[in-house]
VOSEMAR-235391 format. One record per residue: x, y, z negated of N, C-alpha, C, O in turn. Coordinates in Angstrom, 3 decimals. Each point is the difference from the previous one (the first is absolute). Layout:
// VOSEMAR-235391
<<X; Y; Z>; <X; Y; Z>; <X; Y; Z>; <X; Y; Z>>,
...
// end
This chain:
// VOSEMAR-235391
<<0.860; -1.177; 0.000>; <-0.860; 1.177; 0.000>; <0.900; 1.232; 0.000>; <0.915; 0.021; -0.823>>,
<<-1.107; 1.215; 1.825>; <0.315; 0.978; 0.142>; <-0.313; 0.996; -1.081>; <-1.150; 0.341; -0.276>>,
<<2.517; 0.228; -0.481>; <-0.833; 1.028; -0.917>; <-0.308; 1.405; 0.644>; <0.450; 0.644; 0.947>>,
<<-1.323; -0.488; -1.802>; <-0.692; 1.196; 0.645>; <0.490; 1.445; 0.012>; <-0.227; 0.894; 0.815>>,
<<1.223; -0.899; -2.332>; <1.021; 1.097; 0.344>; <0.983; 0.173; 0.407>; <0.449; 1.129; 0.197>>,
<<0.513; -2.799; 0.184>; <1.174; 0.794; 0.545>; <0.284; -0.720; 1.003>; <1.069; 0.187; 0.581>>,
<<-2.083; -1.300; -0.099>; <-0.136; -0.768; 1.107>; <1.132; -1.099; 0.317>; <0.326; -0.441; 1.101>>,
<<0.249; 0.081; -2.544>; <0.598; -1.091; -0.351>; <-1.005; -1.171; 0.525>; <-1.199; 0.212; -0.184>>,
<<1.634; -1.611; 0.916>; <-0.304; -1.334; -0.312>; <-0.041; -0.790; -0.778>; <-0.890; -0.850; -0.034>>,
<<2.188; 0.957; -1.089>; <0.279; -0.104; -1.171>; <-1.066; 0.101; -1.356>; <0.339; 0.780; -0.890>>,
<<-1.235; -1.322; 0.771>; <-0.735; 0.300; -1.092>; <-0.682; -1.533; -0.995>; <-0.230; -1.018; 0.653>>,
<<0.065; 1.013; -1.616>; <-0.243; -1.069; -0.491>; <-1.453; 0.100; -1.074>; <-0.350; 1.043; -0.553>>,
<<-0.261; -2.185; 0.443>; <-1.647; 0.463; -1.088>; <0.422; -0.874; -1.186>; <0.328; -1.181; -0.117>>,
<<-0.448; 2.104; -0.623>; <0.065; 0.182; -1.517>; <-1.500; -0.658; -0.499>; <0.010; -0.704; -1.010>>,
<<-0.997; 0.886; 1.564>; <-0.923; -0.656; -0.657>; <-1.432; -0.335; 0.931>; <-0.384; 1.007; 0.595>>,
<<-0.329; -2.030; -0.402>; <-1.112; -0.393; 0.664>; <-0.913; 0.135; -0.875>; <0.357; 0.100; -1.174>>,
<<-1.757; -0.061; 1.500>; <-1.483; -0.036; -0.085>; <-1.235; -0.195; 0.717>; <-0.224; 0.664; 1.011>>,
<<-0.661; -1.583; -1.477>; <-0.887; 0.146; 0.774>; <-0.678; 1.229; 0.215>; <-0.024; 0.773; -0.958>>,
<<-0.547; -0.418; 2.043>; <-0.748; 1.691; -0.509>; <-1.342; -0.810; -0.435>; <-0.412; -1.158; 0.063>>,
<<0.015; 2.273; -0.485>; <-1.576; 0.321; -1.148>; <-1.284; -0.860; 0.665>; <-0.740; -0.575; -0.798>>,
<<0.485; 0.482; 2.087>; <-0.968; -1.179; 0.857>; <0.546; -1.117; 0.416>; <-0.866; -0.726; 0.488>>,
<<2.464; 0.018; -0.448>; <0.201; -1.176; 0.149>; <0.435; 0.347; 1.533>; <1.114; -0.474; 0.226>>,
<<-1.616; 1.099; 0.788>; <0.421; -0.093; 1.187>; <1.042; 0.620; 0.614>; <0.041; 0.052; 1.230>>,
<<1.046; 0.560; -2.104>; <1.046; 0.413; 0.245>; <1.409; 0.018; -1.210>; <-0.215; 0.099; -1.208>>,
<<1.426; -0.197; 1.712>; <1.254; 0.157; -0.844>; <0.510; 1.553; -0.427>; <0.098; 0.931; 0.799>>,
<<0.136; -0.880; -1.908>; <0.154; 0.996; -0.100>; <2.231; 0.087; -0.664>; <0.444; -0.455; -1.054>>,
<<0.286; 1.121; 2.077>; <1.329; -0.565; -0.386>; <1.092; 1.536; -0.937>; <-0.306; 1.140; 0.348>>,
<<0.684; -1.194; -0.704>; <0.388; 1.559; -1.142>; <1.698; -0.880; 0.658>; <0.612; -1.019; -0.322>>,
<<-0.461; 1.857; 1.113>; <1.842; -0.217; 0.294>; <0.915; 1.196; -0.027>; <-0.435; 1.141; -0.159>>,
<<1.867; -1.457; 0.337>; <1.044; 0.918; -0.434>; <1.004; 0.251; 1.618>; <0.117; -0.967; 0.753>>,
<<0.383; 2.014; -0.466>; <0.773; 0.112; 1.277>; <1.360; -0.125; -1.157>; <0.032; 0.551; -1.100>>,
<<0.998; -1.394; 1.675>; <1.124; -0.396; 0.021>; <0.812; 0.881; -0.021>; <0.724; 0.085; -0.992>>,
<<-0.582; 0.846; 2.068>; <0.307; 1.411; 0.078>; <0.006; 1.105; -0.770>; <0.930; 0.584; -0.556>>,
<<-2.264; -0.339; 0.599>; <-0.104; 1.805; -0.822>; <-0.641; -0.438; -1.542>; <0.157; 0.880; -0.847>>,
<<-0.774; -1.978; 0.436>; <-0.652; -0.875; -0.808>; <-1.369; 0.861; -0.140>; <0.002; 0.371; -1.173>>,
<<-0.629; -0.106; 1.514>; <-1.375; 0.649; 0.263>; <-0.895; -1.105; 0.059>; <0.353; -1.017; 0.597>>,
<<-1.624; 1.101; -1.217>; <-0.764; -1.244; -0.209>; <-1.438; 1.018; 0.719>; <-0.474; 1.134; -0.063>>,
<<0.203; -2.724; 0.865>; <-1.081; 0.439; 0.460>; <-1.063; -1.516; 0.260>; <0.479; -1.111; -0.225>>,
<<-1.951; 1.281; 0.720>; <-0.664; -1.076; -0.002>; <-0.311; -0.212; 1.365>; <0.045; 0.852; 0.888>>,
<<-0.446; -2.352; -0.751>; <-0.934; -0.090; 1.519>; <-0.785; -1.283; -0.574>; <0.193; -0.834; -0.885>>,
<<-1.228; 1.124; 1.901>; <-1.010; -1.230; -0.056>; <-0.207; -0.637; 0.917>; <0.013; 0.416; 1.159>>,
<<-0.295; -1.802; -1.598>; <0.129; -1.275; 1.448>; <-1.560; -0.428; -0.045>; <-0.618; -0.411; -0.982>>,
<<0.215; 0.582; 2.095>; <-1.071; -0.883; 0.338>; <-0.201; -0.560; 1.049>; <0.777; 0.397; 0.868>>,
<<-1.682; -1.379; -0.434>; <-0.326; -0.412; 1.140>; <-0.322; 0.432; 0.825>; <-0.772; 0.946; -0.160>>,
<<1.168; -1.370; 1.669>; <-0.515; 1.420; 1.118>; <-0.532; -0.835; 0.796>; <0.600; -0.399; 0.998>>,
<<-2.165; -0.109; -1.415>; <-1.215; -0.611; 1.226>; <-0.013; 0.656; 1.140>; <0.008; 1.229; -0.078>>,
<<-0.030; -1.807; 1.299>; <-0.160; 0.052; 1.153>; <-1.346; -0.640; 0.660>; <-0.210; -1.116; 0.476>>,
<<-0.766; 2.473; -0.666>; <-1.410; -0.382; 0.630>; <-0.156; -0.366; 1.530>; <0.736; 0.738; 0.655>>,
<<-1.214; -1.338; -0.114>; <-0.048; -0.079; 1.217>; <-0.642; 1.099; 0.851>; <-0.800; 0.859; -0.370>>,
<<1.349; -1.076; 1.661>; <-0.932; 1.201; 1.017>; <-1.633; -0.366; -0.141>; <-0.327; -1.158; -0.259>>,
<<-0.208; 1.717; 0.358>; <-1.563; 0.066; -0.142>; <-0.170; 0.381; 1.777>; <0.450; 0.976; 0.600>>,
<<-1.425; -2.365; 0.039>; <0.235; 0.428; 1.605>; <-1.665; -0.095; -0.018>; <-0.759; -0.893; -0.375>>,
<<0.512; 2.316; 0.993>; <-1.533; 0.199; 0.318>; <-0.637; -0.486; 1.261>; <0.518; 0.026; 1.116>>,
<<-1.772; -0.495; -1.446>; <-0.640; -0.145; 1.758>; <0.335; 0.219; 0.681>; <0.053; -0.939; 0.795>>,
<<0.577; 2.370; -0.226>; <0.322; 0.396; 1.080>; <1.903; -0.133; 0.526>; <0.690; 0.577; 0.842>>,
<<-0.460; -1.563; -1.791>; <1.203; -0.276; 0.295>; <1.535; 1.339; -0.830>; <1.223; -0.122; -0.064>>,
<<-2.108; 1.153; -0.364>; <1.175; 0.685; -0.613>; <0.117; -0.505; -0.981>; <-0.919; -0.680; -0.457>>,
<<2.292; 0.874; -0.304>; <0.663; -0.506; -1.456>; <0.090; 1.346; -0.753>; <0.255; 1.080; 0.534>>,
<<-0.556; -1.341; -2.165>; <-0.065; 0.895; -0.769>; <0.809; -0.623; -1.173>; <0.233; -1.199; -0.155>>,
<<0.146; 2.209; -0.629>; <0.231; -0.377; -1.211>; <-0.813; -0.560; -0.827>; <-1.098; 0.554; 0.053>>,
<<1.157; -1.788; -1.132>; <-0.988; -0.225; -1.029>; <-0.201; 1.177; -0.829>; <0.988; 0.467; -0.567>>,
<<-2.129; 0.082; 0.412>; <-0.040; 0.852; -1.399>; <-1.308; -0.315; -0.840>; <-1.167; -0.275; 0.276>>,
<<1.756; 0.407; -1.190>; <-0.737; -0.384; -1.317>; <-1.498; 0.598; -0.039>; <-1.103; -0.485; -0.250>>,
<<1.764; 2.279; 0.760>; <-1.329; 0.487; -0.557>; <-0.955; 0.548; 1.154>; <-0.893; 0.845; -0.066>>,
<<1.286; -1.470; 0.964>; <-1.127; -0.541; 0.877>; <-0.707; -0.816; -0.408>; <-1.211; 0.071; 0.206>>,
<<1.759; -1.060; -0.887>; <-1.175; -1.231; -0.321>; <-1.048; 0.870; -1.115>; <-1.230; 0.024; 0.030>>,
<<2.349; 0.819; -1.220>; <-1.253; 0.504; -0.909>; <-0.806; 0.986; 0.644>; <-1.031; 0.438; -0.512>>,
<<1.543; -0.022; 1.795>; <-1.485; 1.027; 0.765>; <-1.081; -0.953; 0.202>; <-1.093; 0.195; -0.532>>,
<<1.336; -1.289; 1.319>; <-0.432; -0.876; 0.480>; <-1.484; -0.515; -0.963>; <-1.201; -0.037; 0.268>>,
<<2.260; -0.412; -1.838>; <-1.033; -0.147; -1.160>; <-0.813; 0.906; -0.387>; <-1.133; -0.300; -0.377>>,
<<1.722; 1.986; 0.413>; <-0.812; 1.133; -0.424>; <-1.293; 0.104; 0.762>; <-1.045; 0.274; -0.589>>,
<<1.084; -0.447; 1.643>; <-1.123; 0.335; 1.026>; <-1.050; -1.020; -0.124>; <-1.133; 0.455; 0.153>>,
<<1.220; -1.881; -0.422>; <-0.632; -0.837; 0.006>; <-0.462; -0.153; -1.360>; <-1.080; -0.518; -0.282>>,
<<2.216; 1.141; -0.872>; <-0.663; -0.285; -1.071>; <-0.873; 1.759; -0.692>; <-0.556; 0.100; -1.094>>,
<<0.674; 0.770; 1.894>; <-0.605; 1.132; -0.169>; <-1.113; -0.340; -0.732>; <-0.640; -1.052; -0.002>>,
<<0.438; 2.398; -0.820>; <-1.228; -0.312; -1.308>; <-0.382; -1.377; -0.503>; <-1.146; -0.305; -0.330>>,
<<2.165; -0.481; 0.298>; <-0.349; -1.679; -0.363>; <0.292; 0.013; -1.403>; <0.710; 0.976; -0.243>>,
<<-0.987; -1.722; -0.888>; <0.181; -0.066; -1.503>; <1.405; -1.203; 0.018>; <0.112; -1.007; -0.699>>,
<<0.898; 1.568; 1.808>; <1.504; -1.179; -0.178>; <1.186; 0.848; -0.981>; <0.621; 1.050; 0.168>>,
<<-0.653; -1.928; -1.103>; <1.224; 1.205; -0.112>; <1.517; -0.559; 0.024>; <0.507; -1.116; 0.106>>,
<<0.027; 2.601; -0.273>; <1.150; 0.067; 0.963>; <1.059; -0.839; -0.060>; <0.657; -0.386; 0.967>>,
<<-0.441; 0.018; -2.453>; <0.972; -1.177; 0.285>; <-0.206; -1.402; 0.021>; <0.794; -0.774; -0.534>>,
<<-2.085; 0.313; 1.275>; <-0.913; -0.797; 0.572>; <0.555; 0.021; 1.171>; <0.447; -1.103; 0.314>>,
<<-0.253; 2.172; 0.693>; <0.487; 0.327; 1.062>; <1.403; -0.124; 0.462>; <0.495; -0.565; 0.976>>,
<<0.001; 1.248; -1.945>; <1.613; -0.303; -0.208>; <0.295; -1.519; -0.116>; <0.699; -0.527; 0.866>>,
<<-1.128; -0.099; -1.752>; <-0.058; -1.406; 0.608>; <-0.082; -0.386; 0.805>; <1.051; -0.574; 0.287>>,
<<-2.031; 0.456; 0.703>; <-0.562; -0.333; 0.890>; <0.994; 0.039; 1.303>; <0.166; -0.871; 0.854>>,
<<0.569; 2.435; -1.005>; <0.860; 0.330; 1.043>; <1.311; -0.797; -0.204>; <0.559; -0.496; 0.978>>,
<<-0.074; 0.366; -2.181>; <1.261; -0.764; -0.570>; <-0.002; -1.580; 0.382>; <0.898; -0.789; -0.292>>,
<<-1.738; 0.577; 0.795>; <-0.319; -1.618; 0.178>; <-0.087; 0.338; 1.552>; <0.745; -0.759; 0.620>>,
<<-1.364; 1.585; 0.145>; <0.072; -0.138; 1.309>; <1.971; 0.197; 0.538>; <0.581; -0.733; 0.801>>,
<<-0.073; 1.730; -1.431>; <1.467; -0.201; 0.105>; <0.341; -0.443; 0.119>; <0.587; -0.234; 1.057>>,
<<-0.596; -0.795; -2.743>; <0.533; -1.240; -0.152>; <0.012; -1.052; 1.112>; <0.940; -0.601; 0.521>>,
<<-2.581; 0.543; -0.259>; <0.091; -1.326; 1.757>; <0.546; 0.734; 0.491>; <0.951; -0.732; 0.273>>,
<<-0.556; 2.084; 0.319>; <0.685; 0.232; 1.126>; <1.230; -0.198; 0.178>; <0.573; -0.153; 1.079>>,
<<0.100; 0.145; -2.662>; <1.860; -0.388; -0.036>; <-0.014; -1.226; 0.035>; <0.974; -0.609; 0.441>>,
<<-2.396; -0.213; -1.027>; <0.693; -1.574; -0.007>; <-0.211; -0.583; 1.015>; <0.301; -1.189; 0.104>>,
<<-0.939; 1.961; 1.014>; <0.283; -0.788; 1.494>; <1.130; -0.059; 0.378>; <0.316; -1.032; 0.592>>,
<<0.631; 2.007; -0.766>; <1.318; 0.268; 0.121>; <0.039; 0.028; 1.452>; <0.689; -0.916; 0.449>>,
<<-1.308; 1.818; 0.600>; <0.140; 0.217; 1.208>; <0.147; 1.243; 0.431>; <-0.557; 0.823; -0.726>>,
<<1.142; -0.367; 1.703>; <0.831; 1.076; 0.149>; <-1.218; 1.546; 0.755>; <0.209; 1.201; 0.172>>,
<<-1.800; -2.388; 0.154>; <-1.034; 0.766; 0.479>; <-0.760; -0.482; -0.726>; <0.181; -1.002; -0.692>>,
<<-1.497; 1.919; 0.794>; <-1.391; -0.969; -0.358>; <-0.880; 0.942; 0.458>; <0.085; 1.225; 0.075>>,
<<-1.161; -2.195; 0.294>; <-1.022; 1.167; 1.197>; <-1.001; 0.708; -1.228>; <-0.158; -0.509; -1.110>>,
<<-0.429; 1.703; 1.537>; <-0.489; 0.523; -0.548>; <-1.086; -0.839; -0.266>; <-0.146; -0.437; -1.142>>,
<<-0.796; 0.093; 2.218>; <-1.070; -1.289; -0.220>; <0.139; -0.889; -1.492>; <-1.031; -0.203; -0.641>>,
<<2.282; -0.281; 0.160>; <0.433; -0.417; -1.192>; <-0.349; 0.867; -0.660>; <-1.029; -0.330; -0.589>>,
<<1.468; 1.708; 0.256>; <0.048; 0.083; -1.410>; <-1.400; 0.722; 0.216>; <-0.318; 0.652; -0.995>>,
<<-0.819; -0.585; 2.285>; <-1.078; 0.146; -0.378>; <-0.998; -0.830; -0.757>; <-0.931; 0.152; -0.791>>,
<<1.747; -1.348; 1.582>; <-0.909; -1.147; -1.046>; <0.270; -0.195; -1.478>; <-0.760; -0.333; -0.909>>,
<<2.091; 0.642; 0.917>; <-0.015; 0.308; -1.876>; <0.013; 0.584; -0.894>; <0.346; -0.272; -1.150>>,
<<-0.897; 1.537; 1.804>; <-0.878; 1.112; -0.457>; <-1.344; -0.379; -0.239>; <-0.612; 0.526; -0.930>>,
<<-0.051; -1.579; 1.830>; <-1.230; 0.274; 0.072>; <-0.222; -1.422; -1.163>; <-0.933; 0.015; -0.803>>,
<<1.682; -0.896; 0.856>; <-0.132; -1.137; -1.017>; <0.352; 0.924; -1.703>; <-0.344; -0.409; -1.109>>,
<<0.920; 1.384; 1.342>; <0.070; 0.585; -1.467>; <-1.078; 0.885; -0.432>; <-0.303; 0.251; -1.167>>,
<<-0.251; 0.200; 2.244>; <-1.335; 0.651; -0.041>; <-0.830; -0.807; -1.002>; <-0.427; 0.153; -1.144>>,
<<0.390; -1.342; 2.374>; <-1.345; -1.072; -0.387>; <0.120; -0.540; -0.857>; <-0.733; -0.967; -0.207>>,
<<2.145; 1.501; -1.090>; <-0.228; -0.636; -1.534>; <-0.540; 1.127; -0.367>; <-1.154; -0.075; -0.423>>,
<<1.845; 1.495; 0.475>; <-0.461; 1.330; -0.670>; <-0.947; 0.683; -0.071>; <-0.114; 0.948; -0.776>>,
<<-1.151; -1.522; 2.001>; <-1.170; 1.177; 0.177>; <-0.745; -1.107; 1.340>; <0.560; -1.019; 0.403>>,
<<-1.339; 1.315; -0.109>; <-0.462; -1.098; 0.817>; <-0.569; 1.358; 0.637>; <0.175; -0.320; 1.175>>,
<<-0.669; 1.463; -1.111>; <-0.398; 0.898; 0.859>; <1.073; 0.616; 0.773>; <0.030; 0.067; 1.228>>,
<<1.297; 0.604; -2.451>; <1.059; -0.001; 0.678>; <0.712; -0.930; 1.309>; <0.690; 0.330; 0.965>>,
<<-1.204; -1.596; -1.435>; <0.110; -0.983; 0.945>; <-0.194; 0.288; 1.807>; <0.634; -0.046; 1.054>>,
<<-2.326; 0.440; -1.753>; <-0.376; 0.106; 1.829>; <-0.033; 1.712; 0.212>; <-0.380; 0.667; 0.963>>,
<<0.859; -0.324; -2.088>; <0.631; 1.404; 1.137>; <1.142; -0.087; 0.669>; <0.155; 0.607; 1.060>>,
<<0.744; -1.340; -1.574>; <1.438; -0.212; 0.818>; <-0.097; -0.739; 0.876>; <0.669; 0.456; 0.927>>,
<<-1.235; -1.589; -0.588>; <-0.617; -0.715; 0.700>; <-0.772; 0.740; 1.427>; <0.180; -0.318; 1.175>>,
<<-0.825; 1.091; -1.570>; <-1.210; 0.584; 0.943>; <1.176; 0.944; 1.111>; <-0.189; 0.088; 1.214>>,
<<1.079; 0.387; -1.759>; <1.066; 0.541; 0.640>; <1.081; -0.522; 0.494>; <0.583; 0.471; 0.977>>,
<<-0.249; -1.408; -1.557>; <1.224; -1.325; 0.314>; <-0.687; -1.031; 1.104>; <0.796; -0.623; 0.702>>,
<<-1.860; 0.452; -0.547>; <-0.279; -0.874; 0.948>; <-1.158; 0.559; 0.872>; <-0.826; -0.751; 0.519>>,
<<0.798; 2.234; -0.367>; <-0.460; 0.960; 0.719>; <-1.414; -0.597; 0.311>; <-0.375; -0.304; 1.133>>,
<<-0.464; 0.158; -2.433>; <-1.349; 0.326; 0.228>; <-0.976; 0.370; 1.279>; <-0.128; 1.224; 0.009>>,
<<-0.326; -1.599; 0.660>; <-0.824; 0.560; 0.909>; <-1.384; 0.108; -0.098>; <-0.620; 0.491; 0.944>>,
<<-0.159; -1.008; -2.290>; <-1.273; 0.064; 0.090>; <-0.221; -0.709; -0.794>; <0.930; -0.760; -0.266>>,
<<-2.603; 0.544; -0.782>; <-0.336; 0.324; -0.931>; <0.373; -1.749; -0.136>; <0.350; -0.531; -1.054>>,
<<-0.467; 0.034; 1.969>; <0.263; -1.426; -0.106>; <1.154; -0.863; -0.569>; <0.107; -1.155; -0.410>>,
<<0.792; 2.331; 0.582>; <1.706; -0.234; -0.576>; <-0.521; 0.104; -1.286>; <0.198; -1.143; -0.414>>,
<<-0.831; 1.865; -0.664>; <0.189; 0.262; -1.094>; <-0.754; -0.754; -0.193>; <-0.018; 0.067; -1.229>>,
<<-1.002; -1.131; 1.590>; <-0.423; -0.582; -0.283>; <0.519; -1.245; -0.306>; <-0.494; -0.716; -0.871>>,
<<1.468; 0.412; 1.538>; <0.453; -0.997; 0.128>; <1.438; -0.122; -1.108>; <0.808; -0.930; -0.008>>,
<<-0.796; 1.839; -0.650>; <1.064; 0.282; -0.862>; <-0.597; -0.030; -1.167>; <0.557; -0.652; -0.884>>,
<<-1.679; 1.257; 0.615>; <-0.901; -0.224; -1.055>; <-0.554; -1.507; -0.602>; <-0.393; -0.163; -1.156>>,
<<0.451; -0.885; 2.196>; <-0.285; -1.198; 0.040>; <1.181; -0.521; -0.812>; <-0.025; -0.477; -1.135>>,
<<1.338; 0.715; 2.159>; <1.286; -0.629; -0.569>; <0.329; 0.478; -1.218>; <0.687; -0.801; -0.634>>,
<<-1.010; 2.177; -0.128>; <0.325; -0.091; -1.922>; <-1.149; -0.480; -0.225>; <-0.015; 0.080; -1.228>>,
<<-1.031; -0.553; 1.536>; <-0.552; -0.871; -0.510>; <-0.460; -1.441; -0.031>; <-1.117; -0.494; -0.153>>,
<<2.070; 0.077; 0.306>; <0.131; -1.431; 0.402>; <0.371; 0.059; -1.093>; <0.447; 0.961; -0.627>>,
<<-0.691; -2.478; 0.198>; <0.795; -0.617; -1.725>; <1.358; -0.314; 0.418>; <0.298; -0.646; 1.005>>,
<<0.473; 1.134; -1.821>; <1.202; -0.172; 0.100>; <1.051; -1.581; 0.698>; <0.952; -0.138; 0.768>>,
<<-1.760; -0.698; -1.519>; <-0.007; -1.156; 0.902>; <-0.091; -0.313; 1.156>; <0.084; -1.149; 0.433>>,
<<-0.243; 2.014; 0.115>; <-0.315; 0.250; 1.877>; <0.614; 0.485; 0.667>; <-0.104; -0.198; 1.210>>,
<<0.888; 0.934; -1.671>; <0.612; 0.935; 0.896>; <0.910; -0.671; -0.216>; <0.177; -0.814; -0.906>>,
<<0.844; 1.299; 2.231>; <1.357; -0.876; 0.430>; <1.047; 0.351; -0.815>; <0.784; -0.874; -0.368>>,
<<-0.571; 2.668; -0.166>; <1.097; 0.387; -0.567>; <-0.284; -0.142; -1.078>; <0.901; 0.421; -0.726>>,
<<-2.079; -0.984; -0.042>; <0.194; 0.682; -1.591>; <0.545; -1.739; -0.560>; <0.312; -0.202; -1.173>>,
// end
């Protein structure tokens, strides 16, 4: 590690820690050189995949697209928020443990809409009504059927 004041290579850590949430190192080291103590922290650096849309462009994954995604669908709904935050932390999660370098947007619509259909079942077919572009009163009908099927029926639950 490069120190930061005198841009020695030379430097050595005097002491490790976990930091305060578990998901990072926290290291208190000394430059060899000028002996100036300074810290850095180590963590993991996930590599989300490209997110490739219908139309063939690639985007970055972002997070808080997905929570727009939830806001809109879960608008004036009684979910709360770190109900949601969940919800999104688990769609992540499948997205790193595919461990693939893309994933179509179509994916993480569907696992948006399977997190819906634990959190709100209206939220459900609002994301729905827009995700699978609705055309008539018949679509919502037909969505209305599927949260109400006994759980036993349906393919994903």
């Amino acid at each position: 590690m490069k120190c930061p004041f005198c841009g020695a290579n030379d430097t050595s850590v005097m002491d490790s820690r976990v930091g305060e949430e578990g998901n990072s190192i926290r290291r208190r080291r000394r430059c060899q050189v000028c002996q100036k103590r300074f810290t850095t922290y180590e963590t993991a650096d996930l590599m989300m995949p490209q997110v490739v849309k219908q139309n063939g462009n690639r985007a970055e994954f972002d997070r808080e697209r997905l929570r727009t995604g939830f806001a809109r669908a879960l608008h004036k709904r009684p979910v709360p928020t770190p109900l949601v935050d969940e919800a999104i932390d688990r769609i992540v999660q499948k997205v790193l443990s595919l461990g693939e370098r893309e994933i179509s947007s179509r994916q993480i619509g569907e696992m948006v809409m399977a997190e819906l259909y634990k959190l709100d079942k209206v939220a459900y077919i609002r994301f729905a009504s827009v995700y699978r572009s609705f055309e008539d009163v018949e679509d919502f009908r037909e969505a209305i059927r599927e949260v109400e099927k006994p759980k036993t029926l349906r393919k994903d639950g």
